[in-house]
C-alpha positions as a Markdown table, in Angstrom:
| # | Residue | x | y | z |
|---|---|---|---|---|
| 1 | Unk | -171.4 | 2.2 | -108.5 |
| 2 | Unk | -173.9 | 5.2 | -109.5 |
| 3 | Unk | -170.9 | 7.1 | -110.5 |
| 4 | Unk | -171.5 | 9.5 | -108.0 |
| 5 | Unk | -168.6 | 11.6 | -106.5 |
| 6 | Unk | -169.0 | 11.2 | -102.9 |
| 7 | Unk | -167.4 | 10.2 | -99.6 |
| 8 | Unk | -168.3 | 6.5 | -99.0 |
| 9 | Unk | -167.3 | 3.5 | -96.2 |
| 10 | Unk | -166.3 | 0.5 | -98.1 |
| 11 | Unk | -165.7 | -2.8 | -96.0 |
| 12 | Unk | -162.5 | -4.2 | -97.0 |
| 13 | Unk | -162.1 | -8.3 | -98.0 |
| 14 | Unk | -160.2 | -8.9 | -94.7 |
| 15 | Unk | -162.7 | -7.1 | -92.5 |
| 16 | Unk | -161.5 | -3.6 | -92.2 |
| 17 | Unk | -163.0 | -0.4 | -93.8 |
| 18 | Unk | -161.8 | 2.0 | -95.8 |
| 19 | Unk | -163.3 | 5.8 | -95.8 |
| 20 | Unk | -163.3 | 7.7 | -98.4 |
| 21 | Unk | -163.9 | 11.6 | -97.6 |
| 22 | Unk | -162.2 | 15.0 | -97.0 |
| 23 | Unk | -158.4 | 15.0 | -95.9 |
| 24 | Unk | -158.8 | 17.5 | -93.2 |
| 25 | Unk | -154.8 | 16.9 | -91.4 |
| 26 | Unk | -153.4 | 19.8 | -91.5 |
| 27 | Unk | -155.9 | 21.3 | -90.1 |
| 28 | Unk | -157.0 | 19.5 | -87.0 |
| 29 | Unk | -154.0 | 17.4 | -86.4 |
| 30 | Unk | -153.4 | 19.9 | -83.2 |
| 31 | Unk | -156.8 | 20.2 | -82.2 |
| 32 | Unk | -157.4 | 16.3 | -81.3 |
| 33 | Unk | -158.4 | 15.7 | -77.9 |
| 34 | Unk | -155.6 | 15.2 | -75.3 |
| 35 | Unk | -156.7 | 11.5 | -75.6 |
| 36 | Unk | -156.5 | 11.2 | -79.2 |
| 37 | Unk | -153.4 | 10.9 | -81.8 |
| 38 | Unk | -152.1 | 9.5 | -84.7 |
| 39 | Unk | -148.8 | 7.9 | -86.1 |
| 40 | Unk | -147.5 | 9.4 | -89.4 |
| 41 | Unk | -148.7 | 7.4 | -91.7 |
| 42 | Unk | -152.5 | 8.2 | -90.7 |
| 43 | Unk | -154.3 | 10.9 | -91.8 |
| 44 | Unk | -157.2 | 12.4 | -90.2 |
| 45 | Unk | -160.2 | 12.0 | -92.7 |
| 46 | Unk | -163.8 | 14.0 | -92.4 |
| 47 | Unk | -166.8 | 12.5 | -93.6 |
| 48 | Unk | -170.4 | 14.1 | -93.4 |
| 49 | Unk | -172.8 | 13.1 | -90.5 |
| 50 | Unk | -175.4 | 11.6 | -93.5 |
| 51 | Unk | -172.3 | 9.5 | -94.8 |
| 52 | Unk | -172.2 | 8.0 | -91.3 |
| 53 | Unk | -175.8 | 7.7 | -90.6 |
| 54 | Unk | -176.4 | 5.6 | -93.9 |
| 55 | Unk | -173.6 | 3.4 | -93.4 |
| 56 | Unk | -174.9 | 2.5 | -89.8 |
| 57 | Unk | -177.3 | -0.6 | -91.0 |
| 58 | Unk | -174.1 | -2.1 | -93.1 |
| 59 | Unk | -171.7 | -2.1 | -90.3 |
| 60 | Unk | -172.3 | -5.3 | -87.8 |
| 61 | Unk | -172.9 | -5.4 | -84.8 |
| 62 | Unk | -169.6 | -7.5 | -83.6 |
């Protein structure tokens, strides 16, 4: 809304969130952790720690 350029979480109508950041896929699509994938249609996105940190108090709890 400020008209700022910057990554952002947005909660979605029907509950989910979308992130807006840095598509990072090609380059650490084969450095995920042996527990971790992804199917082809997701993309890996990278957001900054402060991006997180600030969205913490708008995410609920449950």
């Amino acid at each position: 809304m400020s008209g700022e350029n910057c990554p952002d979480i947005l909660e979605l109508s029907d509950g989910s969130f979308a992130i807006i950041g840095t598509d990072r896929t090609d380059e650490l699509d084969g450095k995920l952790p042996s527990d971790a994938s992804r199917a082809d249609y997701e993309r890996i996105v990278v957001i900054t720690r402060e991006t997180l940190l600030r969205a913490k108090r708008d995410i609920p709890d449950a």
